[in-house]
C-alpha positions as CSV (number, residue, x, y, z in Angstrom):
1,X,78.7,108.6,83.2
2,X,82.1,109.4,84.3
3,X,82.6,105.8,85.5
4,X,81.4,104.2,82.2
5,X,84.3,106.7,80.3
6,X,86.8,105.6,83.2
7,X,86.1,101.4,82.3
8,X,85.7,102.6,78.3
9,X,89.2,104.3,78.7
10,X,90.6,101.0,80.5
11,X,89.6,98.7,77.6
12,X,91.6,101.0,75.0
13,X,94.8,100.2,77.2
14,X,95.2,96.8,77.9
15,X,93.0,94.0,79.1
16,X,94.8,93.7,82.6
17,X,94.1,97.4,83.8
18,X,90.2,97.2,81.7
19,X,89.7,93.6,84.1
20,X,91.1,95.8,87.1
21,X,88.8,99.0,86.8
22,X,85.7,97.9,88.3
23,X,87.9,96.9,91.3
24,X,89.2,100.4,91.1
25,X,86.5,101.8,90.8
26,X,84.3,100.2,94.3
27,X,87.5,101.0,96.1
28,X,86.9,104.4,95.0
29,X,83.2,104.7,95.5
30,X,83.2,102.5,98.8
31,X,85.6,104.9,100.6
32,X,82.8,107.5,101.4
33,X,81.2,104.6,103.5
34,X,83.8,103.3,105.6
35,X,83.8,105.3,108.6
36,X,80.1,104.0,109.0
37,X,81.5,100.8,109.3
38,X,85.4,100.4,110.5
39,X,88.2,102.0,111.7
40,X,90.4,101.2,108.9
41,X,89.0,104.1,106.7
42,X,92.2,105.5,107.0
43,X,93.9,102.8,105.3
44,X,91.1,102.5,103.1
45,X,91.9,106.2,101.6
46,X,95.3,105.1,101.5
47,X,95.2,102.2,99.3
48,X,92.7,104.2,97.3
49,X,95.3,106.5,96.6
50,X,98.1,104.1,96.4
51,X,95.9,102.6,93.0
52,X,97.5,105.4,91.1
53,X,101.1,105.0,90.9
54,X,99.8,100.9,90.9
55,X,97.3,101.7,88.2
56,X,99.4,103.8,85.9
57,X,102.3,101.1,86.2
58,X,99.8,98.7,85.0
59,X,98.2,101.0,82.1
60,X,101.5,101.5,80.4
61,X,102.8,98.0,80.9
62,X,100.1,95.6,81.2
63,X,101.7,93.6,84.2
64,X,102.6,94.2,88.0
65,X,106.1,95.3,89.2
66,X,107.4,94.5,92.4
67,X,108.9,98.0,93.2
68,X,105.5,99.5,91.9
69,X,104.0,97.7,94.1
70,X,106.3,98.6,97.3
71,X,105.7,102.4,95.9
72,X,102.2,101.4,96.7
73,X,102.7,100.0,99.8
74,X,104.5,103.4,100.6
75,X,101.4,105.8,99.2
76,X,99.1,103.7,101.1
77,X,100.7,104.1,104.9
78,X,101.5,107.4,103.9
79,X,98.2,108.3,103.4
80,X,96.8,106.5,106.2
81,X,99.1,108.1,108.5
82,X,98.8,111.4,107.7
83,X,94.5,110.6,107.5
84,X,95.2,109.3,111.2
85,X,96.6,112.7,112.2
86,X,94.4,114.9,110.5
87,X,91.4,112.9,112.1
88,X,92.6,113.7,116.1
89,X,90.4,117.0,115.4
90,X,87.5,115.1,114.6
91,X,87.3,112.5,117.3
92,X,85.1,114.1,119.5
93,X,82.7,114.6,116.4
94,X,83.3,111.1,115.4
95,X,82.4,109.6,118.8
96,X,79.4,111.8,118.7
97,X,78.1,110.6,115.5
98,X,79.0,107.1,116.1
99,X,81.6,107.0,113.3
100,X,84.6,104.9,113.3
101,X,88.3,106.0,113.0
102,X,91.5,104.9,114.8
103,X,91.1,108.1,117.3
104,X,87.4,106.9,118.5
105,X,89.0,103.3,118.7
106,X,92.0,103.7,120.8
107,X,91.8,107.1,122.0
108,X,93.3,110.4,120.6
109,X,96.6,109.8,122.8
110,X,97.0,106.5,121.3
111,X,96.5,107.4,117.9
């Protein structure tokens, strides 16, 4: 329900953000998955997060910007960065479960 009011909300905007939000949305919903599958989850959470300076660019313009975009670029190794960190205290769980993150992959010293 909420995603068909998220897409509904897109369309009264502009057609570029409306075409965007299913994208958005199965970056969104996908993240939960990711550390069944690759390390990258923490860069995955970033870019999710870097959609919303990116997405509310778009909403109120209707077009891309390049410093909008390098603001994303920003939010998303921000965000991955600091998801890094905050994972070294669940590496050992992580190994356990047979999850991925950059700690299981290279180590908590190397991360």
């Amino acid at each position: 329900m909420n995603a068909a009011l998220f897409v509904l909300a897109t369309f009264f905007l502009n057609s570029l953000t409306f075409y965007l939000s299913p994208v958005a949305l199965l970056l969104l919903l996908g993240y939960s998955h990711t550390k069944r599958f690759t390390w990258l989850c923490h860069f995955w959470l970033g870019l999710t997060l870097a959609l919303a300076p990116l997405g509310a660019f778009v909403a109120a313009t209707g077009h891309f910007d390049l410093y909008t975009l390098l603001l994303a670029i920003g939010v998303l190794l921000w965000v991955g960065g600091f998801d890094i960190v905050y994972s070294l205290q669940d590496a050992e769980f992580d190994r356990a479960h047979h999850l991925f993150s950059i700690p299981v992959a290279i180590g908590v010293g190397g991360a």
